[in-house]
ChimeraX commands (.cxc) that place a marker at each C-alpha (Angstrom):
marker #1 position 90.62,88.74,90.15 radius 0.5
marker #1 position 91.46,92.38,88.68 radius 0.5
marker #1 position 94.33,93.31,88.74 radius 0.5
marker #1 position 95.87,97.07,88.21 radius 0.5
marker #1 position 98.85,97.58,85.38 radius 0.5
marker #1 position 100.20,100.89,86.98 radius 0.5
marker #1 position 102.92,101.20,84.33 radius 0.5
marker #1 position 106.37,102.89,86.28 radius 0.5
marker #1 position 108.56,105.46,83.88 radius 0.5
marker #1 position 111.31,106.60,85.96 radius 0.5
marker #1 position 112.55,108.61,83.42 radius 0.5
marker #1 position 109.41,110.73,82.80 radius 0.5
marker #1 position 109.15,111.21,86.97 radius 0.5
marker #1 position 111.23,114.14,86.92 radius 0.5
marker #1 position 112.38,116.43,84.10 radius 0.5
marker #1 position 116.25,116.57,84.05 radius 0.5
marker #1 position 119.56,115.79,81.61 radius 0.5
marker #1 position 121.33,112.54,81.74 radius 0.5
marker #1 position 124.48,114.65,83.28 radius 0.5
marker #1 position 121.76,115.52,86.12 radius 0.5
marker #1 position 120.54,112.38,86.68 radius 0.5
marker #1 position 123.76,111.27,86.80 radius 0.5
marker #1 position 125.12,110.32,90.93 radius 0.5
marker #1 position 128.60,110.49,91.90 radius 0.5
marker #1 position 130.23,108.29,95.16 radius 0.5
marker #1 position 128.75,109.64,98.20 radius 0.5
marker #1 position 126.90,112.34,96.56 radius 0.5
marker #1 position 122.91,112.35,96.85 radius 0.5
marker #1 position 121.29,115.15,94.39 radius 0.5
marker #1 position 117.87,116.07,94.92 radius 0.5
marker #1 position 116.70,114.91,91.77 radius 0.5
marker #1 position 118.09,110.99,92.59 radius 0.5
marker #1 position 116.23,111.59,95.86 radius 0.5
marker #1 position 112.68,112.81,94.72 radius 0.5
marker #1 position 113.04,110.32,91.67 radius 0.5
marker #1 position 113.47,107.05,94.38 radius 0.5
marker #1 position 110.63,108.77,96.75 radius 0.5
marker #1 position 108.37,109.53,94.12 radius 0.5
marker #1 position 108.66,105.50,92.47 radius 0.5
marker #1 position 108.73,103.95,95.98 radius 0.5
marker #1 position 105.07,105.81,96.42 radius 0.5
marker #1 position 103.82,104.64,92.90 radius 0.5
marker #1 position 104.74,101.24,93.66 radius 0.5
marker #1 position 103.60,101.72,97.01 radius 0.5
marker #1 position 100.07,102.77,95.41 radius 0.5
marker #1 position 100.46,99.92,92.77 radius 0.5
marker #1 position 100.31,97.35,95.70 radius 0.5
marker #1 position 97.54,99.22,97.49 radius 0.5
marker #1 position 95.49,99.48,94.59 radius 0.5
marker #1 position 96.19,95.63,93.59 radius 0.5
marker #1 position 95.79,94.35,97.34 radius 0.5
marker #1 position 92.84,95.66,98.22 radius 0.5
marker #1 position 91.09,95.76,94.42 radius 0.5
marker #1 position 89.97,91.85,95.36 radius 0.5
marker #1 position 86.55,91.09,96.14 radius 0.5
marker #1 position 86.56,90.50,99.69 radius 0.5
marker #1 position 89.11,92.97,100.55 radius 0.5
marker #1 position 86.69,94.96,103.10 radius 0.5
marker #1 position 84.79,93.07,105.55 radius 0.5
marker #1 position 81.59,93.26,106.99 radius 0.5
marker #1 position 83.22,94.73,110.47 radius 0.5
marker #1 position 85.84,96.83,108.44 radius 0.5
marker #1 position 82.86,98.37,106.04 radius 0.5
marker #1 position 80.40,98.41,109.42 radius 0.5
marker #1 position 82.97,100.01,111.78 radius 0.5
marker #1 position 83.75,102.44,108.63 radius 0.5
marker #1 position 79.75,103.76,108.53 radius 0.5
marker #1 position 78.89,103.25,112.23 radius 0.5
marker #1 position 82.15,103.74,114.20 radius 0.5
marker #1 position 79.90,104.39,117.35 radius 0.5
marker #1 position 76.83,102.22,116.95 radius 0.5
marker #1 position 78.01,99.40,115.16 radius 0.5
marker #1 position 77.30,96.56,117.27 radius 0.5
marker #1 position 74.04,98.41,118.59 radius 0.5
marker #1 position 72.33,98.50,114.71 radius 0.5
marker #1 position 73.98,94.26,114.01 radius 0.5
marker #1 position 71.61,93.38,117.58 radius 0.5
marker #1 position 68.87,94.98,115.98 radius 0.5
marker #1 position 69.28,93.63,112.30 radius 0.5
marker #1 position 69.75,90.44,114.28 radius 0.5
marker #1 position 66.53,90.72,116.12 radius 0.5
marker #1 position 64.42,91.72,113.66 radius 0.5
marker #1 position 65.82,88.66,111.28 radius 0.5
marker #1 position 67.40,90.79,108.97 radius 0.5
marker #1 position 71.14,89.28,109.30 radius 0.5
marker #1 position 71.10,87.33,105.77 radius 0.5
marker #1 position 69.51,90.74,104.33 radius 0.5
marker #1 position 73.34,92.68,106.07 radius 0.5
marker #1 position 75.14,89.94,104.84 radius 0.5
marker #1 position 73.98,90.84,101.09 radius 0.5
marker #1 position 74.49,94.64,101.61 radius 0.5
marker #1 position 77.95,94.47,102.73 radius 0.5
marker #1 position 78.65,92.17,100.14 radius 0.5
marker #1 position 77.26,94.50,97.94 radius 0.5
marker #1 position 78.92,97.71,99.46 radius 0.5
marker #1 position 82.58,95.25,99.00 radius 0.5
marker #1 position 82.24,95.08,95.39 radius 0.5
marker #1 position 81.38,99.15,95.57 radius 0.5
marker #1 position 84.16,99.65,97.39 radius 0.5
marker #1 position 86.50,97.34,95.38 radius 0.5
marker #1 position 85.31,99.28,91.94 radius 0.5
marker #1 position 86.50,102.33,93.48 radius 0.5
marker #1 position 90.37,101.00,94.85 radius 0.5
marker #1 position 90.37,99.99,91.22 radius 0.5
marker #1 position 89.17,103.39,89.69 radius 0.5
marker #1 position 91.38,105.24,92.28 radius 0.5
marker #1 position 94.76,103.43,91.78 radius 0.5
marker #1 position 95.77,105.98,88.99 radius 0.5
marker #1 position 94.21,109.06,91.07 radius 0.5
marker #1 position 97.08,108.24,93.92 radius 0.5
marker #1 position 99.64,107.93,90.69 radius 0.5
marker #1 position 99.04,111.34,88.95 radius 0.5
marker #1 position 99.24,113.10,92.23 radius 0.5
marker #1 position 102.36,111.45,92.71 radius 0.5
marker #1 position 103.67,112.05,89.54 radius 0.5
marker #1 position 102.79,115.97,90.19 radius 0.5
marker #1 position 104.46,116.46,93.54 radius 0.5
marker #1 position 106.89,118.90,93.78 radius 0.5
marker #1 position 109.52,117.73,96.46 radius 0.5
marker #1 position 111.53,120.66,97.48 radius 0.5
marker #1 position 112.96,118.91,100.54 radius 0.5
marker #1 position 113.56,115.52,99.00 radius 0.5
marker #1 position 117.00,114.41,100.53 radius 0.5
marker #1 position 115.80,115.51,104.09 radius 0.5
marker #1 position 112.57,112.94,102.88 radius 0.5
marker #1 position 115.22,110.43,102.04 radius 0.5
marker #1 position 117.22,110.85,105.09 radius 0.5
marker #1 position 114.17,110.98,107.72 radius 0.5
marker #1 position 113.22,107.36,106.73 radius 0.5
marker #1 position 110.40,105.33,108.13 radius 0.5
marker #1 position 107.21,106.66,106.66 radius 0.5
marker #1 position 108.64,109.96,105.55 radius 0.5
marker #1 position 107.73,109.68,101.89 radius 0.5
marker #1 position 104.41,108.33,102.85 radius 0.5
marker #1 position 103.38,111.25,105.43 radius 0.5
marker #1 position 104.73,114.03,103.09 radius 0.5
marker #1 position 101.93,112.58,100.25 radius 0.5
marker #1 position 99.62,112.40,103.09 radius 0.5
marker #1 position 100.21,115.98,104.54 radius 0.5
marker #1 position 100.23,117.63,101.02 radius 0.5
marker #1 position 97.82,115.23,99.10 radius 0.5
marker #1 position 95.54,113.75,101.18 radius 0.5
marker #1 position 92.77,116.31,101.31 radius 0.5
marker #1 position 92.52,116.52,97.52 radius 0.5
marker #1 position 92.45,112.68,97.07 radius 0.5
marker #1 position 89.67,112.29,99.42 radius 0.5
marker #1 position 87.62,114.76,97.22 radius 0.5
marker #1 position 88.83,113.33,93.87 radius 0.5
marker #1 position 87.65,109.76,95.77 radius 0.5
marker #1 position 84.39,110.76,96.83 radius 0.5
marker #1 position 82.45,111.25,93.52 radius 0.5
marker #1 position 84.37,107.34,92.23 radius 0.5
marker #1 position 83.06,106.26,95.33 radius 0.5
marker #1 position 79.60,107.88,94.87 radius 0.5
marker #1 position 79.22,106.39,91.17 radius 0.5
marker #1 position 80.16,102.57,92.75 radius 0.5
marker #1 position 77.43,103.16,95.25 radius 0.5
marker #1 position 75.16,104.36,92.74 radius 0.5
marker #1 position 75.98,101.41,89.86 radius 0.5
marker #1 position 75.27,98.96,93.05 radius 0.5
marker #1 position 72.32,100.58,94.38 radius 0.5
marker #1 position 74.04,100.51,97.61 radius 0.5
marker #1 position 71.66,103.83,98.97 radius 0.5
marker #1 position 69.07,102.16,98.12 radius 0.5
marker #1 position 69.70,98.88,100.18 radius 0.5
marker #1 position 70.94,100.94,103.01 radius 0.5
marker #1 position 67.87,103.18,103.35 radius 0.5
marker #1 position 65.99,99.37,103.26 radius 0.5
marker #1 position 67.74,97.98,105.57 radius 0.5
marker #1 position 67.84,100.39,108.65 radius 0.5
marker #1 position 64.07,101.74,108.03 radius 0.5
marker #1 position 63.26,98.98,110.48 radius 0.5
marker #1 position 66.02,99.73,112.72 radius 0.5
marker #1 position 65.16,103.26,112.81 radius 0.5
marker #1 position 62.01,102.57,114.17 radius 0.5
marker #1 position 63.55,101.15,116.87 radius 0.5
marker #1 position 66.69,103.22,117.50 radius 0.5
marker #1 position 65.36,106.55,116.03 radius 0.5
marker #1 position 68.27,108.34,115.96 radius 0.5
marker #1 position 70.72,106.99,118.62 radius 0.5
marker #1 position 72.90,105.02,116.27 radius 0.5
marker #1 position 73.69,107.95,113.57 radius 0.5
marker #1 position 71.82,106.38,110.35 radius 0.5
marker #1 position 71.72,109.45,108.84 radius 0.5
marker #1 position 75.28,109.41,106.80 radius 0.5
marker #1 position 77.36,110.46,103.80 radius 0.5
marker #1 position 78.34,106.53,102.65 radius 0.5
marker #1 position 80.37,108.03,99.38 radius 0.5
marker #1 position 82.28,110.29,101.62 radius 0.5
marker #1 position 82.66,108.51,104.78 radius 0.5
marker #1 position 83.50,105.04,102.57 radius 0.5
marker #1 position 85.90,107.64,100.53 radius 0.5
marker #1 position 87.57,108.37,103.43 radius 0.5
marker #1 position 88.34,104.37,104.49 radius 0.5
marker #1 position 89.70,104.05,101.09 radius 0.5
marker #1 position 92.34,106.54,101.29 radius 0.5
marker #1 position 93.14,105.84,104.88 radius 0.5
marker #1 position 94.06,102.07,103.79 radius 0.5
marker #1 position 95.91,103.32,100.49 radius 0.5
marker #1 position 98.00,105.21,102.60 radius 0.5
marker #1 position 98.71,101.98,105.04 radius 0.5
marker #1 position 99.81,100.03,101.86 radius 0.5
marker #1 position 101.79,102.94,100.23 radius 0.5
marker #1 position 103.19,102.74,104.07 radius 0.5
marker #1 position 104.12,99.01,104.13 radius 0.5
marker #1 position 105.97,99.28,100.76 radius 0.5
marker #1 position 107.87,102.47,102.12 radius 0.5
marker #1 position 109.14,100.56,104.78 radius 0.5
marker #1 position 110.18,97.86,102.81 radius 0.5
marker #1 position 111.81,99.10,100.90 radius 0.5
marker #1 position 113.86,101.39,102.76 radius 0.5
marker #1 position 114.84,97.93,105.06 radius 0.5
marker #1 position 114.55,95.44,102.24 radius 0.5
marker #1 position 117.10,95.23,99.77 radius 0.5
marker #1 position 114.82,92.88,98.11 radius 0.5
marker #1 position 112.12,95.23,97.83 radius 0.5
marker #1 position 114.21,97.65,95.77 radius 0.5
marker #1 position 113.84,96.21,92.22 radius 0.5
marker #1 position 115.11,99.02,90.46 radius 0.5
marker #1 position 118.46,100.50,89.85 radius 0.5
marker #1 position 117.45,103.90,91.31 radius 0.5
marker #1 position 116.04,102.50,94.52 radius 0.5
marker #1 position 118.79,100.42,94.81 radius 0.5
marker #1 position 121.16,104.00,94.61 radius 0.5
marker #1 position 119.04,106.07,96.66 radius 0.5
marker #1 position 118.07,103.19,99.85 radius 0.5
marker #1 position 120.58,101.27,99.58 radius 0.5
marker #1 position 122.82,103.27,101.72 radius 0.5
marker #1 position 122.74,105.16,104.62 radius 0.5
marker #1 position 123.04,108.73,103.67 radius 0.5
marker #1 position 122.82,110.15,107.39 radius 0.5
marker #1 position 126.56,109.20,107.70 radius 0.5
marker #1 position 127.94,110.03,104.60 radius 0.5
marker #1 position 128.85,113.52,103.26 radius 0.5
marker #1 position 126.85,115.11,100.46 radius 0.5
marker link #1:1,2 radius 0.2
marker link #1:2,3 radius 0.2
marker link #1:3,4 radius 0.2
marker link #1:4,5 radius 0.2
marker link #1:5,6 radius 0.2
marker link #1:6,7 radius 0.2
marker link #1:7,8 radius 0.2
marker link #1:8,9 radius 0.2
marker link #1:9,10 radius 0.2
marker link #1:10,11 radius 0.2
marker link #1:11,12 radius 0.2
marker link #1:12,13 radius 0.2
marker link #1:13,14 radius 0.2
marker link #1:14,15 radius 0.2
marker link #1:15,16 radius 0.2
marker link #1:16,17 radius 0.2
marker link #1:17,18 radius 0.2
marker link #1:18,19 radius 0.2
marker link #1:19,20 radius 0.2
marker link #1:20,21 radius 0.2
marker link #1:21,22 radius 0.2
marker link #1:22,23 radius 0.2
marker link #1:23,24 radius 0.2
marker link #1:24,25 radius 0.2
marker link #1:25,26 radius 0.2
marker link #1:26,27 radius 0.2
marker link #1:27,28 radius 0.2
marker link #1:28,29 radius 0.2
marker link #1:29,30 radius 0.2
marker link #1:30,31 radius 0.2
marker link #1:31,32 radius 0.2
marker link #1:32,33 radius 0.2
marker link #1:33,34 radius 0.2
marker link #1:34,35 radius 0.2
marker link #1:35,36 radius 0.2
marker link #1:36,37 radius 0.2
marker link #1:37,38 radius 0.2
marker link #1:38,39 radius 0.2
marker link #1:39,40 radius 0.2
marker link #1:40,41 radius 0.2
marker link #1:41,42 radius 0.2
marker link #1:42,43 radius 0.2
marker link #1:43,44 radius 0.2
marker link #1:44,45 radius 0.2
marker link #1:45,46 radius 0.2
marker link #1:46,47 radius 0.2
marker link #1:47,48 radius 0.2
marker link #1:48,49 radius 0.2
marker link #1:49,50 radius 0.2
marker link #1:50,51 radius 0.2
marker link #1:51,52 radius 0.2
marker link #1:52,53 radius 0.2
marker link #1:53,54 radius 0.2
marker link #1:54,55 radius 0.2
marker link #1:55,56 radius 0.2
marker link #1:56,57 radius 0.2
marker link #1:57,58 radius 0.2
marker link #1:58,59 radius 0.2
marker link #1:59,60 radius 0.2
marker link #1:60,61 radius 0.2
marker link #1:61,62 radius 0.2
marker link #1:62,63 radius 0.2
marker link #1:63,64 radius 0.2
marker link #1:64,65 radius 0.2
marker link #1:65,66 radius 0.2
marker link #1:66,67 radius 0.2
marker link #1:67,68 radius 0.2
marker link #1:68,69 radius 0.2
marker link #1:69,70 radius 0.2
marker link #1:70,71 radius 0.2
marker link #1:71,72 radius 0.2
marker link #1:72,73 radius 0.2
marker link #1:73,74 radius 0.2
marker link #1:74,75 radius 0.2
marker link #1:75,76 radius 0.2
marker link #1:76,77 radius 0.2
marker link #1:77,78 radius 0.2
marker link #1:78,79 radius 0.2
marker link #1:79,80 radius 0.2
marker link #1:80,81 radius 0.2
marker link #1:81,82 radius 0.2
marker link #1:82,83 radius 0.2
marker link #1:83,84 radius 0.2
marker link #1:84,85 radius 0.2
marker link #1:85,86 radius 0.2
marker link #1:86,87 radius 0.2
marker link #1:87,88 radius 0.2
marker link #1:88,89 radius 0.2
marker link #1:89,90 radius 0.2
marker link #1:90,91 radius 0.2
marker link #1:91,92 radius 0.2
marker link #1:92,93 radius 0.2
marker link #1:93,94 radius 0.2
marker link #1:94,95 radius 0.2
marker link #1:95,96 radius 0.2
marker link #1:96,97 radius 0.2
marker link #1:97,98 radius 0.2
marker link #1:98,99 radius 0.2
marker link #1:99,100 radius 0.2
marker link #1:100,101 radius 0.2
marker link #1:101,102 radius 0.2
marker link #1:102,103 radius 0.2
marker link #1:103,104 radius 0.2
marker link #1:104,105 radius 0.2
marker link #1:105,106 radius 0.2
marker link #1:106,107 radius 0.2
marker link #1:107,108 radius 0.2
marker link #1:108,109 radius 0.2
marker link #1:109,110 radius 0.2
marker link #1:110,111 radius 0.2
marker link #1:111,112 radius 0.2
marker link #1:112,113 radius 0.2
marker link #1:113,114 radius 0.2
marker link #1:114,115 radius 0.2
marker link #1:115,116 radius 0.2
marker link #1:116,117 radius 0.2
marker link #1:117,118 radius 0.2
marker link #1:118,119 radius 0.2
marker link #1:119,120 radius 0.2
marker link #1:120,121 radius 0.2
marker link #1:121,122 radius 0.2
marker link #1:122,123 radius 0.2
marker link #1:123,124 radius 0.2
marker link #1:124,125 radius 0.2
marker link #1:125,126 radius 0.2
marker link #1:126,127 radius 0.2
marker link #1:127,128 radius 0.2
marker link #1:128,129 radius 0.2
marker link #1:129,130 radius 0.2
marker link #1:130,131 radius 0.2
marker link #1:131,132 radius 0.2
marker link #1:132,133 radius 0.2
marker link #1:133,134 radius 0.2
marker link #1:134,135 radius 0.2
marker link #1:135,136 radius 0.2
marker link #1:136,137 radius 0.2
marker link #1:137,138 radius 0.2
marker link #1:138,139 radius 0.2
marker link #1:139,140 radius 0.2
marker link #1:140,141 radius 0.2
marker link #1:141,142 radius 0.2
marker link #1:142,143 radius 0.2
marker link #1:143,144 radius 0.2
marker link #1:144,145 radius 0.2
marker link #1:145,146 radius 0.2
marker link #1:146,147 radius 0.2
marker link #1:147,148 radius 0.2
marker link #1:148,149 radius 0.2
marker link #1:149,150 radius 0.2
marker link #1:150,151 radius 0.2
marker link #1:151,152 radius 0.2
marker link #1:152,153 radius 0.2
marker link #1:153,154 radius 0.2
marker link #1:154,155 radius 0.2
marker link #1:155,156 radius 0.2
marker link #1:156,157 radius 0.2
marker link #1:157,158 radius 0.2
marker link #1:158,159 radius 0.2
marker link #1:159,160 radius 0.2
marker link #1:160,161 radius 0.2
marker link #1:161,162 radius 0.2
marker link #1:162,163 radius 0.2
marker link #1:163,164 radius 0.2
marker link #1:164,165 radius 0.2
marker link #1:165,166 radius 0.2
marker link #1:166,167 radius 0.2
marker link #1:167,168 radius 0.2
marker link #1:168,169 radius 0.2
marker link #1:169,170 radius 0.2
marker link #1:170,171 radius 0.2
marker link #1:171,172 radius 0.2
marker link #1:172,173 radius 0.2
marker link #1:173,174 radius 0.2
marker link #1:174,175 radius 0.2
marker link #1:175,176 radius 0.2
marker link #1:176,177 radius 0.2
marker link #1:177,178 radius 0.2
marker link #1:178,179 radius 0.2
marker link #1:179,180 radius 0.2
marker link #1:180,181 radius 0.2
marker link #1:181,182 radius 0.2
marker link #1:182,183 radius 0.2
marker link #1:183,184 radius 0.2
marker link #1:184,185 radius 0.2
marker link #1:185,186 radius 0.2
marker link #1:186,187 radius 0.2
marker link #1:187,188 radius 0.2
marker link #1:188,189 radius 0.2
marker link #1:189,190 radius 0.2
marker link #1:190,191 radius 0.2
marker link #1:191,192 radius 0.2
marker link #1:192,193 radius 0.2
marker link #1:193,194 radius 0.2
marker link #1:194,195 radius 0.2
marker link #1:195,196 radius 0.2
marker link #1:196,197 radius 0.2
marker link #1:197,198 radius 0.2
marker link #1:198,199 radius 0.2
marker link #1:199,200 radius 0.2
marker link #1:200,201 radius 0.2
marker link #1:201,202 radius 0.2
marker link #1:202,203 radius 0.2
marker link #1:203,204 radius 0.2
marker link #1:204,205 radius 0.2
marker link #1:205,206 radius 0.2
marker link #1:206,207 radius 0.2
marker link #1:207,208 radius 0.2
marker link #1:208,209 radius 0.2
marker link #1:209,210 radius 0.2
marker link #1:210,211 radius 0.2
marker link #1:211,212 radius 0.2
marker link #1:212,213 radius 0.2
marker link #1:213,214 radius 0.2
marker link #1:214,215 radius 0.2
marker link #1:215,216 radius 0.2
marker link #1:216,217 radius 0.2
marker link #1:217,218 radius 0.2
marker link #1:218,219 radius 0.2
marker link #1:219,220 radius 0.2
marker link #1:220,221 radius 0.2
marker link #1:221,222 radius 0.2
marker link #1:222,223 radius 0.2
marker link #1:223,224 radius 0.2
marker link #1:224,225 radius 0.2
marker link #1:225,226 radius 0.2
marker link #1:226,227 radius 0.2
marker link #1:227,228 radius 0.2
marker link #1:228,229 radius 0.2
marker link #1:229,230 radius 0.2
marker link #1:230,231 radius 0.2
marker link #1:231,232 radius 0.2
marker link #1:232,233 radius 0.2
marker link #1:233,234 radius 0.2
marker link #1:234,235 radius 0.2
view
């Protein structure tokens, strides 16, 4: 099993003096705030990138549903018909160990761009709870990952001949369907795209943990900055 060492330094998350850093009684600074929101989303994107970096992570429906949202069960008749079901089985086995390559080459992607945001608004972040932290990074990041994504997923696909097996694989089905089930698809970008989308869900569950878990918070600044509830006191 691989596993991801996404090494956390508080310190070097935001640029300040030890008298800035420092927190006094009820006061939140923005600089506490964007420090706690910016290491609950790397450890957010630690677990992500450690959760679903395991073979077997994506399965055949998840990776199937991903490529063929509308014709999914339409092209698995056919495969099935035609006797190709143990040939699917090794193509999204294959296309797993793509996509597991690429969570692991992508972990530090969702870091830097982290490490880089610039939170302007980070107590009203803090304050807003839920998934607050999570939807900022996806409002303001989540474009840009997908394209930084798409050429690691591209060069798993290519290193696992994935194209290759796919164009194999639904000639026959083609035949039959033609064009009714959409065969014709961008797999880097499309599988890009489901990689993101479930980074974000883990980055999500950690969020949430953390912000209702005091055992979640395992440092001393998430333990300052979620550990109370700043809506009722008095900055």
């Amino acid at each position: 099993m691989k596993k991801i060492m996404l090494f956390l330094l508080p310190a070097m998350l935001f640029s300040a003096s030890c008298d800035t850093l420092k927190s006094l009684g009820n006061i939140l600074s923005e600089v506490d705030a964007a420090n706690a929101i910016k290491e609950a989303l790397i450890i957010g994107s630690d677990f992500g990138a450690n959760s679903l970096g395991q073979h077997g992570s994506f399965s055949s429906d998840v990776l199937l549903n991903a490529i063929l949202p509308q014709g999914a069960s339409q092209v698995i008749q056919t495969l099935n018909k035609l006797g190709l079901a143990s040939e699917f089985n090794r193509f999204t086995n294959t296309l797993d160990n793509a996509a597991v390559d690429a969570v692991t080459r992508s972990g530090p992607v969702f870091v830097n761009s982290i490490r880089k945001m610039s939170i302007r608004d980070a107590i009203g972040i803090v304050k807003n709870g839920g998934t607050a932290a999570t939807d900022y990074l996806r409002r303001t990041a989540g474009d840009s990952l997908q394209k930084t994504v798409t050429p690691i997923m591209y060069t798993a696909l290519q290193e696992y001949k994935v194209a290759d097996q796919w164009n194999s694989l639904v000639a026959p089905v083609k035949l039959l369907l033609g064009n009714k089930a959409g065969l014709n698809l961008n797999l880097d970008h499309i599988l890009a795209v489901m990689i993101v989308n479930n980074m974000f869900q883990k980055i999500e569950q950690k969020e949430i943990a953390i912000r209702t878990d005091a055992n979640a918070r395992t440092t001393a600044s998430l333990q300052r900055v979620f550990g109370k509830n700043w809506n009722t006191t008095t900055n």
